[in-house]
N, C-alpha and C positions, 0 to 999 in steps of 0.2 A: 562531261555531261552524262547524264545517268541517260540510259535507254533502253533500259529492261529490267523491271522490277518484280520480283518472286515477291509474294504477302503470305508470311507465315500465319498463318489464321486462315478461317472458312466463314460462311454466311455472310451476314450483312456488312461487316466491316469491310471483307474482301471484298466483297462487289460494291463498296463505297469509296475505297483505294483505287479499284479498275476505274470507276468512274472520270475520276479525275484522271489517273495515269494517261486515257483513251482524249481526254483534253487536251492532252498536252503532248501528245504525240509518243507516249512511252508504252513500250509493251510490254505483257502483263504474262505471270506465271499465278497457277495456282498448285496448291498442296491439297489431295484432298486424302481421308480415310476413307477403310472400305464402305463404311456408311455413308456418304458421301460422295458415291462414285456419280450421282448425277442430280448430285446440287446444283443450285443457278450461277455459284461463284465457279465451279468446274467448267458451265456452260460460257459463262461468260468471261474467263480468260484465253487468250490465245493461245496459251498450252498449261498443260495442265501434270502434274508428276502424283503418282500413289504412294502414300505411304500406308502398307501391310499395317490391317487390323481394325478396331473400329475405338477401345478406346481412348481416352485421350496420352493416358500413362506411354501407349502405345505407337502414338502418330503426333498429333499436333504439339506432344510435350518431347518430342522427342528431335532436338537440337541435331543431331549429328547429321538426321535422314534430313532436315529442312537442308542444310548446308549442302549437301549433300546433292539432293536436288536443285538448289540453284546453279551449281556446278555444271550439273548434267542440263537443263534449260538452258545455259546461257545468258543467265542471268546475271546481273551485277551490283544490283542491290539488293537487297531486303528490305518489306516495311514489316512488322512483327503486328501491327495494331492495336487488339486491348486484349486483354487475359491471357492465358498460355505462357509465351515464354516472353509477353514483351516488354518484365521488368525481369530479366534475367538477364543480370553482367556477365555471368559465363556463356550465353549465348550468342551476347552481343560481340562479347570476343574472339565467339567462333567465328562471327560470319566477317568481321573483318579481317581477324589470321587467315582466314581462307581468300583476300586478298576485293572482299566485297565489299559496297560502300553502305553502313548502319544509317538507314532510314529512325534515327533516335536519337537520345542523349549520350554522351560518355559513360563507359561501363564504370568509370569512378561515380562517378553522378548516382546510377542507379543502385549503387551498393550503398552509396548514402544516403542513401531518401528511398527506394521502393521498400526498405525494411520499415516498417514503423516505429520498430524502437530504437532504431540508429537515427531515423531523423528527429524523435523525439528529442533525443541526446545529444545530436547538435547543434539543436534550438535552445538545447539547454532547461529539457521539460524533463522532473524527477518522475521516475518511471514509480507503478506501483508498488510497493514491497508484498509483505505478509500481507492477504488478505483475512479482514476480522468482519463480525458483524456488524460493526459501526460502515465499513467501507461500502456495505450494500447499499443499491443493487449493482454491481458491476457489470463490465463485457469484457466476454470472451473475445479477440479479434488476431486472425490470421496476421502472423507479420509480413507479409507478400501476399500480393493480388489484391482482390479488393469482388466487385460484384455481391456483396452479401456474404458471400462463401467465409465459411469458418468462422459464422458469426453466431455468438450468443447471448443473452442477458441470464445471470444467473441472479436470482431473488434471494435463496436458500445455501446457507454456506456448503449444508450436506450434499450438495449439485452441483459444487463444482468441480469436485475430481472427475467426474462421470464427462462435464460440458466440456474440460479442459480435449480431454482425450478423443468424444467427437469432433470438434473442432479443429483440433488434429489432423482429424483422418480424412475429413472432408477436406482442410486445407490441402494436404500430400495431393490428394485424387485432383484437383481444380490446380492446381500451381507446382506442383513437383516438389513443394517445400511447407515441413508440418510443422513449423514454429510456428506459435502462439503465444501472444501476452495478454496480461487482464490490464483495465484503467475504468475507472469513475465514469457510471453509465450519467449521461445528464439526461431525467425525465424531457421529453418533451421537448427538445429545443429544436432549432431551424439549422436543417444540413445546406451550409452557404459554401462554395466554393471560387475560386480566382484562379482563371485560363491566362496561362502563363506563355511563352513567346521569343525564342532564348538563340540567336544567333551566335557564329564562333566570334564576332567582332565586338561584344562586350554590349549589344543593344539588347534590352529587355523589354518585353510587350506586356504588360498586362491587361489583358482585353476584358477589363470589368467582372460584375462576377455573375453567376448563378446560384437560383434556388434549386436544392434538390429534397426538400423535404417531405412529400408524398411518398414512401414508401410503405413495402412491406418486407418483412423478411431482411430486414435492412439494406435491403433494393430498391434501386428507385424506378419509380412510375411515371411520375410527368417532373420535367424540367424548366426551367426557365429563367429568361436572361432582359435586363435583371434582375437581378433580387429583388421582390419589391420592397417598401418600406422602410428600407434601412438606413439609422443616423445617417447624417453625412461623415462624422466623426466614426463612426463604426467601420462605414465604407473604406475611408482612410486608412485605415490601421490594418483594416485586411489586405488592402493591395500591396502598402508597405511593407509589410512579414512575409508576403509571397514574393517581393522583390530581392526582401535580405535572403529567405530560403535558395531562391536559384541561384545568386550570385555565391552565397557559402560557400556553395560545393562547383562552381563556372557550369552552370548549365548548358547544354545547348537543346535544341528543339523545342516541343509543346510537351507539356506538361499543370498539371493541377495541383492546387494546395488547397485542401479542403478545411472546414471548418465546421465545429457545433457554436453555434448563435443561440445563448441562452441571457435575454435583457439586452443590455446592453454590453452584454462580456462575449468575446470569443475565446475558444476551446482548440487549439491545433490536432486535429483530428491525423491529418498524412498527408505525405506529397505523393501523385500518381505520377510516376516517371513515361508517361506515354500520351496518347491520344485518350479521351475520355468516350463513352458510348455516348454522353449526352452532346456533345461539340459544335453539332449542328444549330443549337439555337444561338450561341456566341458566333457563329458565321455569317446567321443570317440578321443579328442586329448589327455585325459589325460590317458584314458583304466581303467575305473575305473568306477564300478556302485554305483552311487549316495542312489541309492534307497537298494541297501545291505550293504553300509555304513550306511544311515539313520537308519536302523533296531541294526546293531552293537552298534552304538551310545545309539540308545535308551535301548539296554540292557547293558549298564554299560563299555561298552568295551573301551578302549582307541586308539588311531587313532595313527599312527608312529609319528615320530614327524615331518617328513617332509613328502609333498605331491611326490608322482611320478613324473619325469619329462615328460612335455610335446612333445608331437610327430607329425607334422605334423597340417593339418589344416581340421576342419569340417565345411559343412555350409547342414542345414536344410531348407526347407519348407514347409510351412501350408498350405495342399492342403483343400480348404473349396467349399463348396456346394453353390455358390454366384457366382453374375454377375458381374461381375470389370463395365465395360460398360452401366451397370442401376443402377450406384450410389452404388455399390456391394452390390446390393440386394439379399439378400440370398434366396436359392431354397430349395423344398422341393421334395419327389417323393422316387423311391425305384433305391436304386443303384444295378445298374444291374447286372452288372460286375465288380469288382477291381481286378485289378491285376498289380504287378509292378516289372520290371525284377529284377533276383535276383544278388546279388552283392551289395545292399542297404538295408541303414534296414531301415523297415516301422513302425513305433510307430503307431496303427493305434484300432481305437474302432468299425468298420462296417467290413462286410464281404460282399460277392458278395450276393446278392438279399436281403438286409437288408431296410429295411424304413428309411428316412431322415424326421425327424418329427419338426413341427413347435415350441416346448417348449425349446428346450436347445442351445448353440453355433453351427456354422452350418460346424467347423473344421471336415474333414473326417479323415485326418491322416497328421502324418508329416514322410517326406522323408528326412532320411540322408544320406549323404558320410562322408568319409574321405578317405585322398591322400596326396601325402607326400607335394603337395602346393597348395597353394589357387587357381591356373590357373586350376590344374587337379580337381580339387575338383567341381568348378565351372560346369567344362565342364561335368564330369560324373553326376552330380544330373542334369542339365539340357536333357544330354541325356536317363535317365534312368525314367524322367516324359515324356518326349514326347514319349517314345514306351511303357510307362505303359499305359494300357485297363481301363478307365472311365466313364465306358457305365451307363450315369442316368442322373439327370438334370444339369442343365450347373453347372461348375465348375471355378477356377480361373485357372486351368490347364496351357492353354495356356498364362494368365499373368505370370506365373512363370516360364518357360521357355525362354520369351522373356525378362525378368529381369534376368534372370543369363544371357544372351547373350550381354546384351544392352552396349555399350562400354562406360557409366557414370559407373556402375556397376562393369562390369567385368574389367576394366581397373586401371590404377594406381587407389588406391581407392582413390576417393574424394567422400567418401559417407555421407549423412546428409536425415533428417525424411521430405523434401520435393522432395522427387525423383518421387510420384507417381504423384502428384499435377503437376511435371512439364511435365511428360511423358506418362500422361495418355491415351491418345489419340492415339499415336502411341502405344502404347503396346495394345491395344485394339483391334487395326485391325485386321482384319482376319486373318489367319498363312496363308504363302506360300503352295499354291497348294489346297487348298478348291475349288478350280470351277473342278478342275478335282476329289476330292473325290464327290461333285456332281455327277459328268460322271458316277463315279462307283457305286454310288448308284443306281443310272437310271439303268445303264446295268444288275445291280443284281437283283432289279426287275421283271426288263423285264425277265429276265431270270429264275426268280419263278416262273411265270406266262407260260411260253411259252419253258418252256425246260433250257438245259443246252445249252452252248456254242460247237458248231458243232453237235447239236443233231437232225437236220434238221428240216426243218418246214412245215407243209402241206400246209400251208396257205401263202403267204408272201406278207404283204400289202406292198406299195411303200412309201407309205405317212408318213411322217416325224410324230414317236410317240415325246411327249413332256412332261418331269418333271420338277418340280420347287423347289427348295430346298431355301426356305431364297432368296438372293437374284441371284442366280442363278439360268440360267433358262435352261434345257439343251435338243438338241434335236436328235434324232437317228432315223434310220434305220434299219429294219433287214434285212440282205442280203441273197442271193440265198442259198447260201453254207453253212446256219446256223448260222452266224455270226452275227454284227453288223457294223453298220459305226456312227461315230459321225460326224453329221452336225454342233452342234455348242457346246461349244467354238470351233473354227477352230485347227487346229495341231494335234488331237489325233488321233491314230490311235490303235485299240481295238487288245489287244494281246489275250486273252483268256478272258471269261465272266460268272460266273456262277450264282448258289442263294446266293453262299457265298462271295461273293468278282468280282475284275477285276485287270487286269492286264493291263498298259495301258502305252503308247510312246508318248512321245511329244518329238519333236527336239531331238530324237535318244537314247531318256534315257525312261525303260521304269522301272514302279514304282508298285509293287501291292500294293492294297486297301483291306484290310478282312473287310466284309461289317457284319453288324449285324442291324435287323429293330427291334423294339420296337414301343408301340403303342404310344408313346411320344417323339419318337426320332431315326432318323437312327445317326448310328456312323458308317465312313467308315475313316478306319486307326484313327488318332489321331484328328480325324473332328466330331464336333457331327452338325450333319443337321435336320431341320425342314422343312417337307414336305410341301409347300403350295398348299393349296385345290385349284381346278379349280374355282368354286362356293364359295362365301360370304356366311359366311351362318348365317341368319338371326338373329341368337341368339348375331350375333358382333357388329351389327348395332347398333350406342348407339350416343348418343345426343349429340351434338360438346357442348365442353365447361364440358364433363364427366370424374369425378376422376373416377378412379379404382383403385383398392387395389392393391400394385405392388406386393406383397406377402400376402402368406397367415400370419393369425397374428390373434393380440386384438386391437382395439380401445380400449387408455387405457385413451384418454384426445380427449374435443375436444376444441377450443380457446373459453376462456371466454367470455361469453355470446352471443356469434354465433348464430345467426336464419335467417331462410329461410327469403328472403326482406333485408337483410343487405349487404351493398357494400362492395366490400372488392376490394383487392388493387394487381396487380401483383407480384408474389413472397410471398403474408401474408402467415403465418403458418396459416392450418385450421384446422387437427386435428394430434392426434399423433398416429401409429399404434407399439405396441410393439412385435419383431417377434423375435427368436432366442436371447433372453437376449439381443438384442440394439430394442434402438426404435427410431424410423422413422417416418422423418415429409412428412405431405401431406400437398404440398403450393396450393395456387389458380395460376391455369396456363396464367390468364391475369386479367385485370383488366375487374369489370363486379358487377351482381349482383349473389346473392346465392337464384337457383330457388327450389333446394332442396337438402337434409338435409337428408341421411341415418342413418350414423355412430352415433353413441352411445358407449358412455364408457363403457367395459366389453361389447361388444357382439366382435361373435370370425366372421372373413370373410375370404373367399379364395381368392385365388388369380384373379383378375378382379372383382369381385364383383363390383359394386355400391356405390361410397361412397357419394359422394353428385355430385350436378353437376353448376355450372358458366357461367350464362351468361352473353355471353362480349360483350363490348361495340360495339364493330364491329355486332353481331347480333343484339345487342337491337337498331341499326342502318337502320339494313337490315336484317328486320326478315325473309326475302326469301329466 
């Protein structure tokens, strides 16, 4: 019997492993990095071991020190979880040469299927050769790991030496391993996968499958189980190929075999030799924990012979610390406040007043339902993010709400992996009723400042006070009687006002606001607003034609032989910044020349920084 379990991994995974392990009466180690020293997975194991440094090449990728420290805990298992080292066969082999028991598959297993082009090839799928122009558009894809990382679509044949070699480097950085292959990009099709089930006694589970085709960045956003739509002949064929897949290579544990759903054809995309991030909705249609299965598994135990029948429908989302609307640039800063009403369960690795730090994925947590169908499922995870409290730097919050609502989405499903590409724009707009969470911020304010609402005023100037929130701009009055009036936007009329909040009518309906300021952000209800200063202030003023850092990060590349005097061309890549495990290119914003030159490979910069700067033709025109 296993009874003490080290989780090579941090954040949400880890504290979803303790979860369980704390059921079951098994005690828990965690690994953390110097960045890391007081995460909630640190908090929330019963010991906890350092590993020296903050990145990942440095700590979590680094097999000897995990071994290492289970040693020294007293540990006896390992669970590896998802990313880092938990499709790595030489890891696996450490922890059990070192006489521990793999919370996994057999290290043969995962050298046969975590590679993508070894399990392509033992499905018997011809790999790509020569790439021509007829072959476009292709992908770039990391042969190990999986999250997005080391992923590209190349359009343009002259891009793809440049994407091969990104891909590369982003794979090495995310997985210890920079192999990359290309294969036939399929426009648009539906990313379907099959949650696999694999005990040492020859029974194999395949717990149906999941959608995962909302992505961005070839990551996924929201999940769900199952599939909707699909043939029943379709369905078939997938479970089948995911049953000959594990048996090929005698699988044992949980594991995925993914797929592109293009008509009625599927595309064997890879097998994920571990636990998936999205796992939770396959649990909660099937009522089954993945993660105290894996544990049984791995101590010898044999599985029924058939899986539970499934119940109803689950759908997840990945609520992440990024901007949808700046290219989903990911943020960084301290979460303020989480909180998410209850009736949902939250997989989630931050707590309220936790740091969002620049080294690792910038996922905060994922929110599930289940409901006896896909319409009620939709509608409660969409209602249960929009009144959940996400007081810190901006979020996709509000893209995921307006994704479970969108009638491409929520409707008959006609779903497929280009829905954000088409609808980015509108899901990005503001939500309904931000100029009046505006209002309420003003009136809360004012109302710090000057009393509560009817608290009367000694002084009462006439003259129209004025705040600015992003692009609202809102103006009031205080009135005889202690109150307030709104001058502008027009309609409002102030029901009550205080430091915490407003209460406020428009067209006969009237809405409170719980207001909360922070020195980086007011959030009034499900709004987060930035305050704009009256005064510029000096330190912004920066030279037309100026990159800045859109997040904080590394300069981990800058383009080949790039120097100050060199012309460069609207749209060229200038350098690469690596932020939260993706990296991110900085283009030249016109065409021009390059007057200077900050950025350097390995040095670390915050956000706005200086990275070089472009002067364009239209200046070197009209230097006035």
């Amino acid at each position: 019997m296993i009874s003490t379990v080290l989780v090579a991994n941090r954040g949400e995974i880890a504290c979803r492993v303790f979860r369980t392990c704390r059921d079951l009466g098994v005690s828990t180690v965690a690994v953390y990095s110097d960045a890391d020293a007081d995460a909630l997975h640190v908090r929330e194991a019963d010991a906890a071991v350092r590993l020296p440094g903050a990145a990942p090449s440095e700590t979590y990728l680094r097999g000897d020190l995990v071994v290492a420290a289970a040693l020294a805990a007293g540990a006896d298992a390992v669970h590896p979880g998802y990313g880092f080292l938990s499709e790595n066969a030489d890891f696996a082999r450490a922890v059990t040469g070192a006489g521990l028991v793999w919370i996994g598959p057999p290290p043969e297993a995962i050298e046969a299927m975590a590679s993508k082009t070894r399990a392509k090839e033992l499905l018997g799928i011809e790999p790509l050769g020569e790439v021509t122009e007829a072959d476009l558009p292709v992908l770039v894809k990391a042969a190990a790991g999986g999250g997005g990382r080391g992923m590209r679509i190349v359009r343009e044949l002259g891009e793809l030496e440049g994407e091969l070699r990104a891909a590369s480097a982003e794979a090495a950085s995310a997985f210890g391993d920079g192999e990359v292959f290309v294969e036939p990009y399929v426009e648009n099709g539906r990313h379907v996968e099959v949650q696999l089930l694999c005990d040492a006694h020859g029974t194999v589970w395949a717990l149906g499958t999941r959608d995962c085709s909302l992505q961005r960045r070839h990551q996924k956003v929201v999940e769900e189980a199952p599939a909707p739509g699909l043939p029943a002949a379709l369905e078939a064929s997938l479970l089948d190929t995911a049953v000959r897949a594990a048996k090929a290579v005698g699988y044992v544990g949980a594991g995925t075999v993914e797929f592109l759903v293009a008509g009625d054809r599927a595309h064997f995309l890879e097998m994920n030799t571990r636990l998936q991030v999205e796992h939770p909705v396959t649990e909660e249609v099937y009522g089954v924990d993945l993660v105290a299965l894996q544990l049984a598994v791995a101590e010898g135990r044999a599985l029924p012979a058939e899986p539970p029948a499934p119940r109803g429908h689950a759908v997840e989302a990945r609520l992440y610390a990024e901007d949808p609307a700046r290219g989903w640039a990911p943020q960084t800063g301290v979460l303020h406040r989480f909180e998410v009403p209850g009736g949902v369960r939250v997989d989630t690795g931050y707590a309220s007043g936790d740091a969002i730090g620049v080294h690792y994925d910038p996922m905060l947590a994922k929110v599930i339902v289940h409901a006896p169908t896909r319409e009620q499922a939709l509608r409660k995870l969409a209602h249960a993010l929009e009144r959940a409290r996400v007081h810190g730097p901006v979020t996709n919050r509000d893209l995921l709400v307006a994704s479970l609502r969108h009638p491409e989405y929520a409707g008959p499903a006609a779903l497929d992996t280009g829905f954000y590409e088409r609808n980015l724009d509108a899901l990005t707009a503001p939500p309904p009723g931000e100029e009046y969470a505006a209002v309420a911020a003003a009136l809360a304010s004012a109302a710090s400042r000057g009393g509560r609402f009817g608290g009367g005023w000694r002084n009462v100037r006439s003259q129209d006070e004025v705040r600015a929130y992003g692009d609202h701009e809102v103006r009031y009055r205080p009135t005889r009687d202690g109150g307030y009036e709104v001058v502008s936007p027009e309609g409002v009329r102030v029901v009550s006002a205080s430091p915490d909040g407003a209460r406020l009518e428009v067209a006969g309906v009237a809405r409170t606001f719980e207001v909360t300021a922070y020195e980086d952000a007011v959030h009034a209800g499900r709004h987060r607003l930035t305050a704009r200063p009256r005064f510029t202030d000096p330190a912004d003023l920066r030279e037309p034609g100026s990159l800045l850092a859109p997040m904080p990060g590394t300069v981990v590349r800058v383009a080949d032989g790039l120097a100050v005097g060199d012309r460069v061309a609207a749209g060229q890549p200038l350098l690469w910044l690596e932020a939260m495990k993706m990296e991110h290119r900085v283009f030249a914003p016109a065409s021009g020349t390059l007057t200077a030159l900050h950025a350097v490979p390995g040095r670390q910069v915050e956000v706005g920084a200086l990275l070089a700067v472009v002067q364009t033709d239209a200046q070197e025109e009209d230097p006035v």
